[in-house]
N, C-alpha and C positions, 0 to 999 in steps of 0.2 A: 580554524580551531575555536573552540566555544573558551567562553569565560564563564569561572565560577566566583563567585563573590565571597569573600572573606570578611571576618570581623578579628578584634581582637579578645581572645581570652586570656590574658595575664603575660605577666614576667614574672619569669624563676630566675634568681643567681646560678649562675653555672657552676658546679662542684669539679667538674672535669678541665675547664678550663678559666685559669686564676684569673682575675679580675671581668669575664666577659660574663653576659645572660644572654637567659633562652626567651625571647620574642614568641608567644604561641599564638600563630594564628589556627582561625576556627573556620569550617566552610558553614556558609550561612544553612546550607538546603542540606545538610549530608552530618555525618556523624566522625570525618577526618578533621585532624588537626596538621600545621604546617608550622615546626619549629624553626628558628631561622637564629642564629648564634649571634649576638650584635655585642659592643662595646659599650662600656660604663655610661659613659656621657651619653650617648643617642637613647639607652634606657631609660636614663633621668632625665632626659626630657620628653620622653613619649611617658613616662608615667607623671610627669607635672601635667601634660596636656590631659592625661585620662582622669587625674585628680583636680578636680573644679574647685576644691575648695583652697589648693597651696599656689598664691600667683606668687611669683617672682618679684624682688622689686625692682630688679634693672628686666628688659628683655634677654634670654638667653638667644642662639645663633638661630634655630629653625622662629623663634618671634620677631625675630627682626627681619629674616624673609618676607614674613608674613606681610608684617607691618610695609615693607621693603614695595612687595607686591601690589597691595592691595591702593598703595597711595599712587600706583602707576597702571590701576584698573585691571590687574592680572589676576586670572583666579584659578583656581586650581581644580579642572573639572571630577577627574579620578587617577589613581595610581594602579599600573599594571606590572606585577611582577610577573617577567616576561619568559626570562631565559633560567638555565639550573644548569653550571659548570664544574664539574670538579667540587660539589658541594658548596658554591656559592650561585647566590641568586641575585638577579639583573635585575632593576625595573625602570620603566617609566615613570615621570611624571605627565600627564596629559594638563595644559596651562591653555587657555583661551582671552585673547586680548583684542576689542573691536570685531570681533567674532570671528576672528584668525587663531586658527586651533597649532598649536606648536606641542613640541616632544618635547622634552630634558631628559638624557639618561643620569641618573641619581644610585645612589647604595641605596639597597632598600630599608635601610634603619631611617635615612633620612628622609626618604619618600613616605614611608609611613608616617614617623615624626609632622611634619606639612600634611599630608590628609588627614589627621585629627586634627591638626586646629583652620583647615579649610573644608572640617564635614565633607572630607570627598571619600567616597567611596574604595575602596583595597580589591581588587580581582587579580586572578591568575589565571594561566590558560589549565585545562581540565589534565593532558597530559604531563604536566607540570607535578597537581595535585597525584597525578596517579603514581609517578615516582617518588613526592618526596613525602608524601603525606601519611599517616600514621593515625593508628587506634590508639586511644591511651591505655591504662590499666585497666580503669573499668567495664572493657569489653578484649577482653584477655583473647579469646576464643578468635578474633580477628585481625590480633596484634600479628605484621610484619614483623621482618630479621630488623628490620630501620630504628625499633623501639629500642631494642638488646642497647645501641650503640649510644642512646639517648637516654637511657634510662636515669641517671644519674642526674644529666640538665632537666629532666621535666620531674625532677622529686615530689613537686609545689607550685605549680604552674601559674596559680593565680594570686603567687605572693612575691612582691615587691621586694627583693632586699632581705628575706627572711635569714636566710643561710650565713650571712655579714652580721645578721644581728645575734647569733648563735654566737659566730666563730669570734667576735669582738666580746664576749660575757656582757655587752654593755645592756640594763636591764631598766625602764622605767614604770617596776609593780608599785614599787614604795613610793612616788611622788604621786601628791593630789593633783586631781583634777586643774586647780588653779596652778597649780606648777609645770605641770604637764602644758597647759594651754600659755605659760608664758616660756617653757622652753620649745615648742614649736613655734613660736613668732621669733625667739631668738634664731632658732635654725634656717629659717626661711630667711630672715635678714639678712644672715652669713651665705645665702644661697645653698646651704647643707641639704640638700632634696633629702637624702637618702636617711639621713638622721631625721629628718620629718616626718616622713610618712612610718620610720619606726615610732614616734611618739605618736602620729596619727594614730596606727592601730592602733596601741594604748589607750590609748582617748575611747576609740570605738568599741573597744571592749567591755567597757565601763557604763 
Protein backbone atom coordinates (compact mmCIF):
# COMPACT_ATOMS: atom_id res chain seq x y z
CA UNK A 1 0.00 0.00 0.00
CA UNK A 2 1.63 3.49 -0.96
CA UNK A 3 1.83 6.23 1.54
CA UNK A 4 0.53 9.71 1.12
CA UNK A 5 2.14 12.57 3.10
CA UNK A 6 0.22 14.85 5.12
CA UNK A 7 0.66 18.20 6.79
CA UNK A 8 -1.24 20.13 9.19
CA UNK A 9 -3.91 22.68 8.21
CA UNK A 10 -5.45 23.90 11.44
CA UNK A 11 -7.64 23.19 14.50
CA UNK A 12 -11.29 23.93 14.69
CA UNK A 13 -13.34 23.51 18.20
CA UNK A 14 -15.83 21.17 17.62
CA UNK A 15 -19.53 22.44 17.82
CA UNK A 16 -20.90 18.90 17.79
CA UNK A 17 -18.87 17.49 20.19
CA UNK A 18 -18.46 19.69 23.77
CA UNK A 19 -15.13 20.04 24.80
CA UNK A 20 -13.33 18.01 21.76
CA UNK A 21 -11.60 19.65 18.18
CA UNK A 22 -11.10 18.83 14.69
CA UNK A 23 -7.32 18.16 13.99
CA UNK A 24 -7.38 18.90 9.82
CA UNK A 25 -5.13 17.25 8.20
CA UNK A 26 -4.06 18.14 4.43
CA UNK A 27 -2.64 15.64 1.75
CA UNK A 28 0.65 17.32 0.64
CA UNK A 29 0.23 16.34 -3.41
CA UNK A 30 -3.75 16.30 -3.72
CA UNK A 31 -6.59 18.59 -2.78
CA UNK A 32 -8.19 16.17 0.37
CA UNK A 33 -8.18 16.92 3.70
CA UNK A 34 -8.25 14.22 6.82
CA UNK A 35 -10.21 15.42 9.88
CA UNK A 36 -9.46 13.49 12.94
CA UNK A 37 -11.74 14.49 16.40
CA UNK A 38 -8.95 14.89 19.16
CA UNK A 39 -9.30 16.05 22.80
CA UNK A 40 -8.64 19.65 24.54
CA UNK A 41 -5.30 18.86 25.89
CA UNK A 42 -3.50 17.02 22.85
CA UNK A 43 -4.94 20.29 20.89
CA UNK A 44 -3.18 22.56 23.18
CA UNK A 45 -0.29 21.20 22.79
CA UNK A 46 -0.02 20.49 19.09
CA UNK A 47 -1.06 24.09 18.61
CA UNK A 48 1.73 25.50 21.28
CA UNK A 49 4.13 23.14 19.06
CA UNK A 50 2.69 25.00 15.72
CA UNK A 51 2.86 28.33 17.60
CA UNK A 52 6.78 29.22 17.99
CA UNK A 53 6.26 32.11 19.49
CA UNK A 54 4.05 30.82 23.01
CA UNK A 55 6.83 28.43 24.98
CA UNK A 56 5.54 27.07 28.04
CA UNK A 57 7.49 27.64 31.16
CA UNK A 58 7.40 24.22 32.66
CA UNK A 59 7.47 21.40 29.77
CA UNK A 60 4.04 20.10 28.97
CA UNK A 61 3.77 15.75 28.75
CA UNK A 62 4.53 15.36 24.59
CA UNK A 63 8.03 18.02 25.79
CA UNK A 64 9.20 16.03 28.11
CA UNK A 65 8.97 12.89 25.78
CA UNK A 66 10.92 14.83 23.82
CA UNK A 67 13.34 16.11 26.17
CA UNK A 68 12.83 12.25 27.62
CA UNK A 69 14.02 10.93 24.18
CA UNK A 70 16.38 12.75 22.85
CA UNK A 71 18.75 12.78 26.23
CA UNK A 72 18.63 8.73 25.37
CA UNK A 73 19.53 9.43 21.57
CA UNK A 74 16.08 8.40 20.28
CA UNK A 75 14.48 10.14 17.41
CA UNK A 76 11.61 10.06 15.96
CA UNK A 77 11.91 9.29 12.21
CA UNK A 78 7.97 9.78 10.86
CA UNK A 79 4.50 8.99 12.01
CA UNK A 80 2.15 6.65 10.14
CA UNK A 81 -1.51 6.74 10.56
CA UNK A 82 -2.20 3.33 9.84
CA UNK A 83 -5.39 1.67 10.40
CA UNK A 84 -9.37 3.47 10.40
CA UNK A 85 -11.90 1.47 12.77
CA UNK A 86 -15.21 2.36 13.65
CA UNK A 87 -14.07 6.01 12.88
CA UNK A 88 -11.05 5.90 14.93
CA UNK A 89 -7.69 6.01 13.58
CA UNK A 90 -4.35 3.89 14.63
CA UNK A 91 -0.93 5.05 14.08
CA UNK A 92 2.58 4.52 14.46
CA UNK A 93 5.24 6.09 15.75
CA UNK A 94 8.57 5.05 13.64
CA UNK A 95 11.73 5.85 16.64
CA UNK A 96 15.35 4.84 15.51
CA UNK A 97 18.01 4.39 18.30
CA UNK A 98 21.90 3.31 17.34
CA UNK A 99 20.24 2.61 13.95
CA UNK A 100 17.72 0.05 15.42
CA UNK A 101 14.45 1.25 13.84
CA UNK A 102 11.45 0.24 16.47
CA UNK A 103 7.38 0.97 16.20
CA UNK A 104 5.29 2.52 19.27
CA UNK A 105 1.56 2.19 18.66
CA UNK A 106 0.44 5.72 19.95
CA UNK A 107 -3.21 7.74 19.53
CA UNK A 108 -2.75 9.67 16.84
CA UNK A 109 -3.32 13.23 18.64
CA UNK A 110 -0.19 12.20 20.39
CA UNK A 111 1.81 10.87 17.61
CA UNK A 112 1.25 14.02 15.71
CA UNK A 113 1.83 16.12 18.95
CA UNK A 114 5.78 14.24 18.90
CA UNK A 115 6.15 14.67 15.01
CA UNK A 116 5.91 18.52 15.35
CA UNK A 117 8.22 19.00 17.70
CA UNK A 118 10.65 15.95 16.15
CA UNK A 119 10.05 17.68 12.39
CA UNK A 120 9.07 14.19 11.56
CA UNK A 121 7.03 13.84 8.82
CA UNK A 122 2.82 12.62 9.17
CA UNK A 123 1.65 9.84 6.23
CA UNK A 124 -1.14 7.66 5.90
CA UNK A 125 -1.75 4.81 3.65
CA UNK A 126 -3.56 6.15 0.24
CA UNK A 127 -6.77 3.76 1.05
CA UNK A 128 -7.05 5.05 4.27
CA UNK A 129 -7.08 8.75 2.51
CA UNK A 130 -9.69 7.37 0.19
CA UNK A 131 -12.19 6.45 2.77
CA UNK A 132 -11.78 9.11 5.34
CA UNK A 133 -10.72 11.88 3.46
CA UNK A 134 -12.88 14.87 2.19
CA UNK A 135 -13.40 18.18 -0.13
CA UNK A 136 -14.06 21.04 2.06
CA UNK A 137 -16.51 23.69 1.07
CA UNK A 138 -14.58 25.37 -1.35
CA UNK A 139 -14.78 22.66 -3.94
CA UNK A 140 -18.50 21.81 -3.30
CA UNK A 141 -18.81 19.94 -6.67
CA UNK A 142 -16.51 17.01 -5.07
CA UNK A 143 -17.66 17.09 -1.63
CA UNK A 144 -18.53 13.32 -0.30
CA UNK A 145 -21.73 12.26 2.09
CA UNK A 146 -18.36 12.36 5.01
CA UNK A 147 -18.57 16.41 4.84
CA UNK A 148 -22.63 16.47 5.59
CA UNK A 149 -21.52 14.76 8.94
CA UNK A 150 -18.59 17.18 9.66
CA UNK A 151 -19.88 20.07 8.58
CA UNK A 152 -20.32 21.61 11.80
CA UNK A 153 -16.50 20.37 13.20
CA UNK A 154 -14.73 21.97 10.05
CA UNK A 155 -16.76 25.50 10.40
CA UNK A 156 -13.01 27.26 10.81
CA UNK A 157 -10.57 24.96 10.22
CA UNK A 158 -7.61 26.93 10.55
CA UNK A 159 -8.77 28.68 13.85
CA UNK A 160 -7.48 27.78 17.24
CA UNK A 161 -10.05 28.09 19.95
CA UNK A 162 -12.31 30.43 18.01
CA UNK A 163 -15.93 28.97 18.75
CA UNK A 164 -14.74 29.09 22.97
CA UNK A 165 -13.99 32.45 22.34
CA UNK A 166 -17.41 33.38 20.95
CA UNK A 167 -19.38 31.09 23.23
CA UNK A 168 -17.13 32.62 26.53
CA UNK A 169 -18.37 36.59 25.17
CA UNK A 170 -14.80 37.02 26.57
CA UNK A 171 -13.37 40.02 24.13
CA UNK A 172 -9.78 41.58 24.07
CA UNK A 173 -10.90 44.80 21.19
CA UNK A 174 -10.57 47.48 24.03
CA UNK A 175 -7.16 46.64 25.57
CA UNK A 176 -3.89 48.11 24.20
CA UNK A 177 -1.46 46.64 22.65
CA UNK A 178 0.88 47.00 25.93
CA UNK A 179 -1.96 45.29 27.88
CA UNK A 180 -2.64 42.79 25.38
CA UNK A 181 1.15 41.86 25.46
CA UNK A 182 1.20 41.70 29.27
CA UNK A 183 -1.94 39.53 29.52
CA UNK A 184 -0.38 37.03 27.12
CA UNK A 185 2.73 36.61 29.32
CA UNK A 186 0.25 36.34 32.08
CA UNK A 187 -1.58 33.52 30.27
CA UNK A 188 1.43 31.63 29.28
CA UNK A 189 2.74 31.83 32.91
CA UNK A 190 -0.55 30.24 34.20
CA UNK A 191 -0.05 27.72 31.26
CA UNK A 192 -3.67 29.22 29.92
CA UNK A 193 -2.75 28.07 25.95
CA UNK A 194 -5.98 28.64 24.94
CA UNK A 195 -6.53 32.18 26.35
CA UNK A 196 -3.26 33.01 24.50
CA UNK A 197 -3.45 32.38 21.48
CA UNK A 198 -7.09 34.15 21.82
CA UNK A 199 -4.92 37.42 22.87
CA UNK A 200 -2.36 36.34 20.20
CA UNK A 201 -4.89 36.75 17.44
CA UNK A 202 -5.73 40.11 18.96
CA UNK A 203 -2.18 41.10 18.91
CA UNK A 204 -2.21 39.92 15.17
CA UNK A 205 -4.83 41.85 14.09
CA UNK A 206 -3.53 45.02 15.03
Amino acid sequence: MSLVKLSIKGISYSQTQNGAYALILNEVDGERKLPIVIGAFEAQSIAIALEKEIKPPRPLTHDLFKNFAERFDIIVKQVIIHKLVDGVFYSSIICERDKIEEIIDARTSDAIALALRFNAPIFTYKNILDKAGIYLKSNPSDSTSDSKDIDDVLSNPETFGHEESNQSGETYSKHSLQELNELLDQAVSHEDYEKAAKIRDEISKR
